[in-house]
N, C-alpha and C positions, 0 to 999 in steps of 0.2 A: 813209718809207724806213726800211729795216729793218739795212741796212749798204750799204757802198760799198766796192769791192775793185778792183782794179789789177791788169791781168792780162798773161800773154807770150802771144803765139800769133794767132790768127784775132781773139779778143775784146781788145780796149784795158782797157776796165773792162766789170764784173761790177756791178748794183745789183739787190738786194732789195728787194721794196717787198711789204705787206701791203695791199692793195683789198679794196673790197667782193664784185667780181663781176667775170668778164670783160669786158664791156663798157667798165665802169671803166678795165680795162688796157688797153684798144682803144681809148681815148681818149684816155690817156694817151700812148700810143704813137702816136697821129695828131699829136698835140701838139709833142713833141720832133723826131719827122721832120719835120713842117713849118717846124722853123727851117734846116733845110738843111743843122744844124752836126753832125748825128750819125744812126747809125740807129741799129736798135730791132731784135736777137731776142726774143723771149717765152714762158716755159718755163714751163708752168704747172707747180706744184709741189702734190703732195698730201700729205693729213695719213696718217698710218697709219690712222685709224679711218672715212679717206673711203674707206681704198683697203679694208678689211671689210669697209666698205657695198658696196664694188664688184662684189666677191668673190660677194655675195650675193645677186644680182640675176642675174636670165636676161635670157638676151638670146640672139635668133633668128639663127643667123648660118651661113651655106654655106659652106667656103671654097671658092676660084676652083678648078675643073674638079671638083666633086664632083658 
């Protein structure tokens, strides 16, 4: 866990965590909803130089009614 924040509005608290991989956080997330006592949104969050790498890459894509 990366911090813990307290929050107004739709979110109670805010927690950061650093994993290895999604799955990780898909498990994690199975985990704590299974106690029944909270649920789980999950924001993946990128570094600046994944989102370069991102930049940099093709990708085949139509948009709808083109």
């Amino acid at each position: 866990m990366r911090s813990f924040h307290f929050a107004f509005g739709g979110d109670d608290a805010i927690v950061i965590v650093e994993l290895p991989d999604n799955v990780a956080a898909a498990a994690l997330g199975l985990a704590v909803v299974s106690t029944g006592l909270a649920s789980v949104k999950t924001t993946v969050l990128l570094t600046p130089a994944e989102i370069d790498d991102a930049a940099k890459r093709q990708v085949a894509y139509t948009p709808p009614g083109k």
